[in-house]
C-alpha positions in Angstrom: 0.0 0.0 0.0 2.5 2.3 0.9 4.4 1.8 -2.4 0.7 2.7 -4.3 0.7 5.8 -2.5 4.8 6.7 -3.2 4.9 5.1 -7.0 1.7 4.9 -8.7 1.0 8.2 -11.0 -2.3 10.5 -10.4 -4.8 10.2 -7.8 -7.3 8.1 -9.8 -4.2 5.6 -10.8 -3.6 5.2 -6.7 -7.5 4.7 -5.9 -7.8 1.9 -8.5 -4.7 0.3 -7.7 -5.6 0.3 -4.0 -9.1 -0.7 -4.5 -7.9 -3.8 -6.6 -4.9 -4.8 -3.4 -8.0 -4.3 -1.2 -9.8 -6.3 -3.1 -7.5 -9.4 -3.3 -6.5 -9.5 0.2 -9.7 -8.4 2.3 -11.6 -11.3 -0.1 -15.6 -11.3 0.4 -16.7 -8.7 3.2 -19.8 -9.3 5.1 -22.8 -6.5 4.9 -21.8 -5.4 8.4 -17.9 -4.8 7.3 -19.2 -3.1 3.9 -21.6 -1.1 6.1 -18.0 -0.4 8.9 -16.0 0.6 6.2 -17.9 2.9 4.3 -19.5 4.8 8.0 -15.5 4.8 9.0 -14.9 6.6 5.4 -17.6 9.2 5.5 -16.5 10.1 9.6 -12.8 10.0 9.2 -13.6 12.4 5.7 -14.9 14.9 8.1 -12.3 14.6 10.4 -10.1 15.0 8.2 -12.1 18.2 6.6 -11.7 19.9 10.0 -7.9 19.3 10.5 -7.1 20.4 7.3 -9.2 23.8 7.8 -7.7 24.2 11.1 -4.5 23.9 8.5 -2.2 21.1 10.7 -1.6 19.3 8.0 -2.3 19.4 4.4 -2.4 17.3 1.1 -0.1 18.0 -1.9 -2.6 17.6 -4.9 -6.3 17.5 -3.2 -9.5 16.7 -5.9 -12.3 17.0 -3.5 -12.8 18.8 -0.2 -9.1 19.1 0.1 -8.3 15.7 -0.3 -7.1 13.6 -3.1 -10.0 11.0 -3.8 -8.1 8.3 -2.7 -7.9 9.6 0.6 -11.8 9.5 1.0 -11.7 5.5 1.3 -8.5 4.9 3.4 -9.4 4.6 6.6 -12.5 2.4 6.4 -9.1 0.1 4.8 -7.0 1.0 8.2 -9.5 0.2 10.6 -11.1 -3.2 8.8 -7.6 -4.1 8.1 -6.8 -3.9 11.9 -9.3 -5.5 13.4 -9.0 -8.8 10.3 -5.6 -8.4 11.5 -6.0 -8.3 15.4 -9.3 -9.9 15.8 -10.0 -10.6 19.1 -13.1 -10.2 21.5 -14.3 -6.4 22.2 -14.8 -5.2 25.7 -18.7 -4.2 26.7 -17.8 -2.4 30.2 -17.9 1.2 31.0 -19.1 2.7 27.9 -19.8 5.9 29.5 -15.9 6.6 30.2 -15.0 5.7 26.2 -17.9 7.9 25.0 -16.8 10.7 27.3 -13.1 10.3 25.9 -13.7 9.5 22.4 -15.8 12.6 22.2 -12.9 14.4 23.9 -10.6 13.4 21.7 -12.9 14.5 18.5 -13.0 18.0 19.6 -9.2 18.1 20.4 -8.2 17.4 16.6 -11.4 19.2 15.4 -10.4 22.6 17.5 -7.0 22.8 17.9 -4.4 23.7 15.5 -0.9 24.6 17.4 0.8 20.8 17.0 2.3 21.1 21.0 -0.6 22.3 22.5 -2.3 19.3 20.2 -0.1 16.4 21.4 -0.3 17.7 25.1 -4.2 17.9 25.3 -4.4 13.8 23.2 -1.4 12.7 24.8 -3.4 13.5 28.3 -6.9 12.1 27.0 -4.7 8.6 25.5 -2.8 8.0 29.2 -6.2 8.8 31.0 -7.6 6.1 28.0 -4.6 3.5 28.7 -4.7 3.9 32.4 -8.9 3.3 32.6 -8.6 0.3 29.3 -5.3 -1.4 29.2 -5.8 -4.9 29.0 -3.9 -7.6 26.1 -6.3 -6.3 23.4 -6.6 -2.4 24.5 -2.5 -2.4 24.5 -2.4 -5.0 21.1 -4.9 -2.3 19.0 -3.6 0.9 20.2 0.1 -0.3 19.5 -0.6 -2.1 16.4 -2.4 1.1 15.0 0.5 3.7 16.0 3.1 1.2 14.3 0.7 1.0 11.0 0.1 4.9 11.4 3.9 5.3 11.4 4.3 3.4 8.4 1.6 5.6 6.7 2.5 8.6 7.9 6.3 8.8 6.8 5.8 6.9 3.9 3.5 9.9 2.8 5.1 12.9 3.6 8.7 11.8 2.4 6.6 10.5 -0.9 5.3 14.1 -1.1 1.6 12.8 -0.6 1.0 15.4 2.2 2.7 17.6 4.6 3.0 19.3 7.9 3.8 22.9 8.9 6.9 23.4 10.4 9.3 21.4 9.3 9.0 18.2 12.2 11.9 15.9 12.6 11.3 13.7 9.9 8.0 15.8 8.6 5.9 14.4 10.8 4.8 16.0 13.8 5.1 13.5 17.1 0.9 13.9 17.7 0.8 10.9 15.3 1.6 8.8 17.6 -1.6 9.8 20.1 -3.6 10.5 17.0 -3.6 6.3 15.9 -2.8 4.9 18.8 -6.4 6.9 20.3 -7.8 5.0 16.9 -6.8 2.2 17.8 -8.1 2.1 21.9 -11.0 3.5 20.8 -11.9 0.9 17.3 -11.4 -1.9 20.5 -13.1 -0.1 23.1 -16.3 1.8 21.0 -16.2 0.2 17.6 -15.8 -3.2 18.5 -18.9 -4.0 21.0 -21.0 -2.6 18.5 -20.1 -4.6 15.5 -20.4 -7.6 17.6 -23.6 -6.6 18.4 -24.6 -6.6 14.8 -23.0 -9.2 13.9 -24.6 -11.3 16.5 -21.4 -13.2 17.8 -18.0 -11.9 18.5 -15.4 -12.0 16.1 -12.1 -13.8 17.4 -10.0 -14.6 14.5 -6.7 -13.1 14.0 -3.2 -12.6 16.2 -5.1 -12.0 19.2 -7.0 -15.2 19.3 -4.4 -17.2 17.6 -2.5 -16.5 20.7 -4.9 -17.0 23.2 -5.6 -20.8 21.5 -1.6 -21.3 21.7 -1.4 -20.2 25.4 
């Protein structure tokens, strides 16, 4: 994926050639992932539409709404990709604390646009997060999401995909980090429970259960 993004030409050429890897390895989707990926593409597009007029980061050759249009379908890929990955059970208990902090965390990157002040206020809300929710799965998704979001995130701005004001060490500023590993508690901790419930049975397959039939 991260070589689509660095070497294939235009922003149509990247879409179809990601659509097509996405294809091949995700094979047939259930109606409840379809439905998962394309409500995590329209939120994260409007997340993304408020960072980028709060001007922390921005793309290199946008189409639509600032974006390219390739952009517009990637993270219903990062989250369904994590969770086929990580599988797992989710975690049903105190739902009023990961509302509450999920919420907080929305605002934070919807509002704020100085990067320091940004990683203080998320890097607060994530140790609050990890300190409340920090069992196997909690730490598996939050640290399996801020190793992929690295992987994306220098991969794109040294590909000259997008950029960050201010010239970070290594062009990416260090809220990254609290930006995908708060995806990743919060895909386990909000996400999770209420595909399951859908679903009507939870979904254990991947590392995390793999593990748990080994132990």
């Amino acid at each position: 994926m991260m070589a689509i993004l660095a070497f294939v030409p235009t922003n149509l050429g990247k879409l179809a050639a990601l659509l097509l890897v996405w294809a091949l390895t995700f094979g047939r989707l259930s109606k409840v992932e379809a439905v998962f990926f394309a409500v995590a593409c329209v939120f994260f597009t409007a997340m993304n539409g408020a960072s980028l007029a709060q001007g922390i980061f921005r793309f290199t050759e946008p189409d639509v709404l600032g974006m390219p249009v390739w952009e517009l379908f990637m993270w219903g890929f990062y989250l369904l990709h994590t969770r086929r990955v990580l599988g797992g059970k989710a975690a049903h208990d105190r739902r009023g604390a990961v509302w509450a902090l999920a919420l907080a965390y929305s605002a934070a990157f919807s509002a704020i646009h100085d990067g320091n002040t940004l990683l203080a206020v998320t890097g607060v809300l994530l140790a609050i997060g990890l300190v409340l929710f920090h069992e196997r799965e909690d730490l598996a998704y939050t640290g399996y999401m801020i190793l992929l979001g690295a992987l994306i995130e220098y991969s794109g701005v040294l590909s000259g995909n997008w950029a960050y004001p201010g010239d970070p060490p290594g062009g990416v500023p260090l809220w990254f980090i609290t930006l995908w590993g708060g995806v990743g508690l919060f895909l386990r901790r909000l996400v999770l429970p209420i595909l399951e419930r859908f679903e009507g049975r939870p979904h254990e397959n991947g590392l995390l259960a793999q593990a748990a039939s080994r132990a």
